[in-house]
Structures are given as C-alpha cells and as structure tokens.
N, C-alpha and C positions, 0 to 999 in steps of 0.2 A: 204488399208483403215482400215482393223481389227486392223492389227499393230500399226497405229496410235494411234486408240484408247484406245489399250489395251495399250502402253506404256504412253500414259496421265493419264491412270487412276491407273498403277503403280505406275507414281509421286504423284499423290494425296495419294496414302497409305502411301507412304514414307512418305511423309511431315505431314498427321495425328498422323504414329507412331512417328516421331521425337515430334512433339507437346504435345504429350500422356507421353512421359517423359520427358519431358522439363517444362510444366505447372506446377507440384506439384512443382517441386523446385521453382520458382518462386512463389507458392502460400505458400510455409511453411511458418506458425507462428513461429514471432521473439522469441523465449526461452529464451535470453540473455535480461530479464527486472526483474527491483524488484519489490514486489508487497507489499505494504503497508496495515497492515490488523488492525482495530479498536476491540478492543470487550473488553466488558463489563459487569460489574459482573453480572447485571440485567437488562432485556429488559423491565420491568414493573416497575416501579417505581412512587410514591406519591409526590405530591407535599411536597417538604423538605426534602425530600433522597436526599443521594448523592450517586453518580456513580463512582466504582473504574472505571478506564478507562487503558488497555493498548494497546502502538504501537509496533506491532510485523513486522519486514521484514522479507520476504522471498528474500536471495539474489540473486543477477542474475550470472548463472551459477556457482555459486561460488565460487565466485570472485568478492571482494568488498572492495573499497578502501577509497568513502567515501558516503554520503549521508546526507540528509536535509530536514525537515518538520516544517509545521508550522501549528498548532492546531487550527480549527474554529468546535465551533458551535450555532444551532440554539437558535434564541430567544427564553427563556422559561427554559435556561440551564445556568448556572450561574459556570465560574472556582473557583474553592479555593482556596483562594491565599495560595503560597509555598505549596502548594501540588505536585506539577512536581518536577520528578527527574527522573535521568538514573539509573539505578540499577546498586549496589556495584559491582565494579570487571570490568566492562562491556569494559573499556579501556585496559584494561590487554589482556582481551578476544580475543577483538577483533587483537589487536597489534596495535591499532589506537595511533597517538601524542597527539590527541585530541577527548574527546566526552563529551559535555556540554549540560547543559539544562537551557534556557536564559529565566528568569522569565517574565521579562518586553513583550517580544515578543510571550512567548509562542510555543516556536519554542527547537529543538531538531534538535544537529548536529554535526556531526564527521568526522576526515578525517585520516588518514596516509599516509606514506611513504613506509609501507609497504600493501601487500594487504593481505587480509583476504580472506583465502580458501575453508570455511566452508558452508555445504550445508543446515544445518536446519534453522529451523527459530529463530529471535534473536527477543527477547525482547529490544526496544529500550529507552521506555521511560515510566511510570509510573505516571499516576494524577488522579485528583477528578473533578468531576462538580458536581455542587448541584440542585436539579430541582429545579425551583422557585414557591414560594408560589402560585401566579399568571398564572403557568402553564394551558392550557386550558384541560381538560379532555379529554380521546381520543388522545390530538395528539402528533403524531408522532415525538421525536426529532431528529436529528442527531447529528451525532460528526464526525469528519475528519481533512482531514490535504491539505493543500494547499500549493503550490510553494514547492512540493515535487520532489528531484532529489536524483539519483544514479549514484555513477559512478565504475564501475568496472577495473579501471586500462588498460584496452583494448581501451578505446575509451574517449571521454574529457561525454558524459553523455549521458547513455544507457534510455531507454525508460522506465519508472514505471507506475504502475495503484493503485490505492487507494481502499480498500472495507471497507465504513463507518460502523459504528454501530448507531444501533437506539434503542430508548428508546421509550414506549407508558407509556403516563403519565396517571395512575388510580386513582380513587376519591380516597382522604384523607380518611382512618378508621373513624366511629364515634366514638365517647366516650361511653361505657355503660351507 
C-alpha cells in the first residue's frame, strides 16, 4: 500500500516539475511587436499654441519591413494644414521603396523589399496641431494614431501597441 502511494505521489512531482517549466514558456511576452510612441513639445499648452508633435517606432526585434499609422485627435486640437512630413533622408535610412506622408488622410506609411535591421527608435513622422481657441480649461487632450500595423518580414503583421501623448490645456496669459 505504501508503494502505492508513494509512487502516485512521485507522478504528481513529476507532472508539477514538468509544468513548473513548461508554464513560463507559454506565458512569455511576445518581444516581436512595434510600439508606436507620440510625444510632444509641450504637455501644457494655451489656447492658440500649437504642438510640435512626433511619431517615433520602436521596431520589432529589428526587423522591419513596413508599417502604417493614421493620426487622430481629440476635439479641442485642431491639425495644421501641410505641417506633416517624414523627415529628410528617412527612405534612405530605412532601405524602404517607399515612405510617404498623405495629407488628405493624415496617415504615414512605408514599405520595402528589403528589411530594415536596426534596433533604435526611428522618428517616422513630424506635424503640428493647434489647440483651439474654444479649448476647455483643464482638459486633457490626446493625440494618437489608429489602424496602426507593423510588419517585420517574418510574418504578413506582427502585433503593435500605441503610447498617446496628451496635452492639459492652461488659461490663456492675461494682457498687462
């Protein structure tokens, strides 16, 4: 009878220690994602400022073949027109065929044929919003990007995450 039990309760060690290494692998976090990062000149801003604004990716594992965003924000933040661009050089950089900045949509996007190897973060895109006259005091705006995808050449489109920037809008200075 000892036998018994002492060999049932062998199988349960075994099968704890097999699970005890076998869980982390199944629980690692995916590494292989871009993260799309907002930030701006100034988190305090008056009504009638305008906000440099840039979109930096950090790419995934990298290795980065192409990618896509498209620019929203909150009411109370107003775009400047032709203020979007990708900064000089950035198609070279990258080795991309293509990397544009589409006014009408508001959207920034790049692709190649070959892949980009590089592991820092890359400035992708460059604009203005203007806070609006009619801003409410106190609050809080956002800026971000939506229908954002990466692809790293490994797979047709690796998983991204977005980190917005915000803005707290401050009373207008009075006049002496």
């Amino acid at each position: 009878m000892n036998k018994r039990i002492t060999s049932v309760l062998l199988c349960f060690v075994m099968i704890l220690a097999i699970l005890a290494t076998a869980v982390p692998v199944f629980a690692e976090e995916n590494t292989n994602k871009g993260i799309f990062t907002l930030k701006v000149d100034k988190t305090t801003a008056n009504p009638g400022d305008v906000i440099n604004v840039s979109l930096i990716l950090t790419p995934p594992s990298g290795k980065l073949t192409s990618f896509q965003g498209f620019f929203i924000a909150d009411t109370g933040l107003t775009y400047v027109a032709d203020s979007g661009k990708v900064p000089d050089g950035l198609k070279a950089f990258l080795g991309f065929d293509n990397v544009e900045w589409t006014e009408s949509s508001k959207m920034v996007n790049g692709f190649g044929s070959t892949v980009y190897g590089g592991t820092d973060d890359i400035v992708l895109a460059e604009l203005q919003y203007k806070v609006n006259d009619d801003a409410a005091v106190g609050s809080v705006l956002t800026i971000s990007i939506e229908e954002n995808e990466v692809c790293d050449g490994t797979t047709d489109i690796v998983e991204s995450s977005v980190v917005p920037a915000t803005v707290t809008v401050a009373a207008a200075p009075k006049p002496a």
